[in-house]
N, C-alpha and C positions, 0 to 999 in steps of 0.2 A: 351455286346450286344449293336447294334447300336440302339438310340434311334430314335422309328416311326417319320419321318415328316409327317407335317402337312399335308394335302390334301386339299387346298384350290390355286382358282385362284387369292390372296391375293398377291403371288409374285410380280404380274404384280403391284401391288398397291407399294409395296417395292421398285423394281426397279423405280418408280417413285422418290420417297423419296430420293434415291439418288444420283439425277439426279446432285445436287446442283442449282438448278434453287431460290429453297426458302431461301438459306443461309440468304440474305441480305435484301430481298423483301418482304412484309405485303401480307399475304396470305388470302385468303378468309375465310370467320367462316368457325371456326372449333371447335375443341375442347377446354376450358376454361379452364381444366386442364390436360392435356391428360401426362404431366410428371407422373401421378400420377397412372399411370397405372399399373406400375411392382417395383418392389424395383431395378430391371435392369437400370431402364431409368434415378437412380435420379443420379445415378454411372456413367453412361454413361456422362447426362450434367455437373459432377463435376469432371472433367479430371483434373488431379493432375496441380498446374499452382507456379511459381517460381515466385521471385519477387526482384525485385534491382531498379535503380534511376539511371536518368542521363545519359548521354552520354558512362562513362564508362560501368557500367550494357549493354548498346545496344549493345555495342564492345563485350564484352565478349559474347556478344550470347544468356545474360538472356531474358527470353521469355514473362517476365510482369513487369512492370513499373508502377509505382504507375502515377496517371491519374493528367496531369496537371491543373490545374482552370479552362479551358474553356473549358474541357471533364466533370467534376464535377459539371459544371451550371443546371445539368437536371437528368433526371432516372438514370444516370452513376455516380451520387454524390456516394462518398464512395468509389467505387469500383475501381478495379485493371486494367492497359491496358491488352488487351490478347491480345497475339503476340509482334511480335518483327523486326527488323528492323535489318537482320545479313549483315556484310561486308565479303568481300574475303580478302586473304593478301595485295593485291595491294589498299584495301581501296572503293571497289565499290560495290554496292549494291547488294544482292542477290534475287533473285525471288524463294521465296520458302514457302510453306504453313504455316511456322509461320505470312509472309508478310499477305499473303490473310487472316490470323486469326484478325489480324490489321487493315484492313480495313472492316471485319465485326462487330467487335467492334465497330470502331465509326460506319457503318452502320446501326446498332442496332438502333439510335434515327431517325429513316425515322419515320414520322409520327409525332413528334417534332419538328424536324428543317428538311429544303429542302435540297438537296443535296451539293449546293454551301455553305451554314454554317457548314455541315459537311465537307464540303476539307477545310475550314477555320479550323476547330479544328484540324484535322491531320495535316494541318501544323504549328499550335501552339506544337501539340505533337513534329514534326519531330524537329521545333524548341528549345524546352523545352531539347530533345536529344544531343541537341548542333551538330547536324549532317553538314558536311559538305556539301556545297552550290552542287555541283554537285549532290550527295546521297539525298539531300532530292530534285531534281526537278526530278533523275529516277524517285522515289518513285510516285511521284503525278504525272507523264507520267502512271505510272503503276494503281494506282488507277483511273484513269480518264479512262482507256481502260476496266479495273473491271466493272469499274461503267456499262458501254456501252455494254459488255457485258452479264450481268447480266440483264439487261434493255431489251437487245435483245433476250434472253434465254427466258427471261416469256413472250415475244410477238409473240413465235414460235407456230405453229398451231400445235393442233394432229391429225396424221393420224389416230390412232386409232390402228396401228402397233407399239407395241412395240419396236420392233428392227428397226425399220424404224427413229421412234423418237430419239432415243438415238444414233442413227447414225448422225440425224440431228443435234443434241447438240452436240458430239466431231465435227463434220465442223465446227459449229457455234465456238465454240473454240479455233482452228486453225487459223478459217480467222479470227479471229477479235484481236490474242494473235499473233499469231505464235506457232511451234508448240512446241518448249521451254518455252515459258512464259505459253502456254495452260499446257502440262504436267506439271508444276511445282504448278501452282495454282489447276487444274482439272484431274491430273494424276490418282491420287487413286480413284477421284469418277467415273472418266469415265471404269475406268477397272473393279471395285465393278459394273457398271453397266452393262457392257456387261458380268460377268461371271452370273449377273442375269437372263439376255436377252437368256444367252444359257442353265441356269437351266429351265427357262420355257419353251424351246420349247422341252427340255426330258419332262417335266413335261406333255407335251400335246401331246408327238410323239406315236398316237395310236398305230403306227407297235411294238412299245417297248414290252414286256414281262414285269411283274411286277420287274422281276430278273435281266432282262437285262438294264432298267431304272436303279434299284437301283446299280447297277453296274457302268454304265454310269456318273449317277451325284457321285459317289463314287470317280470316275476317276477324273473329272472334279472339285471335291474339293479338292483334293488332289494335282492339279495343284496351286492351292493359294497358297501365302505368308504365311508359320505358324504365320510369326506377324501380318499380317493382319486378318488373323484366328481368335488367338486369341483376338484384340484388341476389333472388333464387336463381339464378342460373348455374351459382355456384353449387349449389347443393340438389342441384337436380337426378343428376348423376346418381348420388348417393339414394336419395327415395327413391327411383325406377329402380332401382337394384334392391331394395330390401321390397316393394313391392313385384318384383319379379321372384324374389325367393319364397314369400309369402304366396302367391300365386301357384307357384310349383308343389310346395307344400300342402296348398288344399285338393291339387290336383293327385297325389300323390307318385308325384315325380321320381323316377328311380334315381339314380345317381348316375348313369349315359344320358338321359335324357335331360338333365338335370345342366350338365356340363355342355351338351348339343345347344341347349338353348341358349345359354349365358354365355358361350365362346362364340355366339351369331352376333349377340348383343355388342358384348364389352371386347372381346379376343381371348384367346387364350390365358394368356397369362389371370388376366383376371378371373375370368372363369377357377383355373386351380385357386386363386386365392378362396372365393368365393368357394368353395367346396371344403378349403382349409377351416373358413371359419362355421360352415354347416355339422362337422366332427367336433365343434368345440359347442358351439350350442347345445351338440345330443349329449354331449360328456356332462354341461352345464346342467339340462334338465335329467339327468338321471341323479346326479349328485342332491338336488334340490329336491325331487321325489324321494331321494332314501331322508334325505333330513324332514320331508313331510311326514313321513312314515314312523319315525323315530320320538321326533313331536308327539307325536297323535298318540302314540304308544305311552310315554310320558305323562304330558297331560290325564292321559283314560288309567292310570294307574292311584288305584285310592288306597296305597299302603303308604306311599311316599308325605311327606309331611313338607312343607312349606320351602325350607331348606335344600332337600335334597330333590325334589322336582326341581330346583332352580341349579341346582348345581346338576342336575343332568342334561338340561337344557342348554344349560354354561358348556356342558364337554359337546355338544353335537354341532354347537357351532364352530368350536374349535377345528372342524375341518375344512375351513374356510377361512380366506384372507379376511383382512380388516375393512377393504372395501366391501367384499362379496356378502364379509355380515352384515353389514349395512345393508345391503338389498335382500338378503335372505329377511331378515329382520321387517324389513318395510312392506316386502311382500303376506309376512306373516302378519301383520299390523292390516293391513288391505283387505286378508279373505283374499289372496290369491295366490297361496302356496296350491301343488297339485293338492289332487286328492290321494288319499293314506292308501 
């Protein structure tokens, strides 16, 4: 027996999500831990990852490479490159979502370093690869157009129509890629996103019958990729839930009602979880408001001289882990601290 969907306008919050708009980009507060949502989610961000060295390892196609010295100077110390840099027979580069995993990697330190010391590190990487001179200047043609578009993606207005917006992102992808370089980096999110775009307007198409909908989007999943089926399944869980929180939020959901509807969803227990980490968001954006505040106070102060503005700014972070400066930071780099 098919198990009940969900009954929420939460969708529309999902097809958000995978827009690919946030891959690279310092997103506004949000959640502090929101991995911690499902046992789904921690599955989902620890997608199985290979690993080899060196120029051979790229050839062959292996898809992580242990991180050269000037990928290791900062939050990426220790860790693995993800993605990978694959050739064709004739030796020239290929445009394919291991590439774009590769440049979200090093995109990952925005909020650390500006964008021009991260194409400095990827081309220490492509270097480190021992790639040849032509392969590694596609490569940084290719991330420089990533970059721009990505750039251009989060400066797109909402209509406020779904399918309107997500129309607007595959153009935006087209024109600014082509529509090979766009399908190869954006293929799978843009089509994950319009089969979203057309489960929610069954989802809202009054004339439907409750049979005839289930019928409908029955048909309409059934169109999917079984591997792409299965690969999201695992992380389904986790989006329906943050867009179920999101949803409640805009509704402004008290905290009974809040808990009513998440223990209908997930059960209890998850429900209190999900409330645990709702008390840590609000703790998060108030902490984050008085540091916007503080800032701003800072900065707007024209006694202070070079120095000591920088050393005040130095102490406000200090109320923050070393992670959390990295995101206070990134958000501050973005324009998207609250407002003072």
């Amino acid at each position: 027996m098919r198990a009940p969907r969900p009954r929420t306008t939460a969708v529309a919050v999902l097809a958000i999500a995978v827009l690919g708009v946030w891959l690279a980009w310092p997103r506004a507060p949000s959640r502090p831990a929101a991995a911690a949502r499902t046992g789904s989610a921690a599955s989902a961000a620890g997608a199985a990852r290979a690993s080899g060295e060196g120029a051979a390892a790229a050839l062959r196609g292996v898809p992580v490479v242990t991180a050269p010295a000037a990928a290791r100077a900062d939050s990426l110390r220790g860790t693995q490159v993800d993605g990978a840099v694959h050739l064709d027979a004739a030796g020239r580069a290929i445009a394919d979502r291991d590439l774009r995993r590769l440049f979200d990697y090093f995109l990952a330190r925005l909020g650390e370093r500006d964008v021009t010391a991260i194409r400095a590190d990827l081309v220490a990487h492509l270097d480190h690869l021992g790639l040849p001179v032509a392969v590694r200047e596609q490569v940084l043609d290719w991330f420089d157009a990533y970059v721009a578009t990505e750039r251009a993606a989060t400066a797109l207005p909402r209509s406020g129509d779904l399918a309107t917006d997500l129309a607007r992102l595959r153009d935006l992808h087209v024109e600014r890629l082509g529509s090979a370089l766009a399908d190869a980096f954006y293929g799978a999110d843009d089509a994950y996103a319009a089969y979203t775009a057309q489960r929610l307007a069954l989802e809202h198409d009054a004339t439907l019958s409750p049979a005839e909908r289930s019928a409908r989007l029955d048909a309409l999943e059934e169109q999917r990729d079984p591997a792409q089926r299965s690969d999201e399944r695992a992380s389904t869980d986790f989006q329906l839930a943050v867009a179920q929180t999101d949803q409640l939020t805009a509704e402004a959901a008290d905290a009974s009602t809040r808990h009513e509807a998440r223990a209908a969803l997930w059960g209890e227990a998850a429900a209190r979880r999900l409330a645990a980490l709702d008390e840590a968001e609000a703790r998060w954006n108030a902490r984050l408001a008085d540091y916007a505040r503080g800032r701003a106070a800072v900065l707007g102060d024209r006694g202070l001289d070079a120095a000591q503005r920088a050393a005040q700014l130095q102490a406000l972070l200090a109320e923050f882990s070393e992670p959390e400066r990295r995101r206070v930071l990134a958000l501050a780099e973005a324009g998207l601290l609250p407002a003072p």
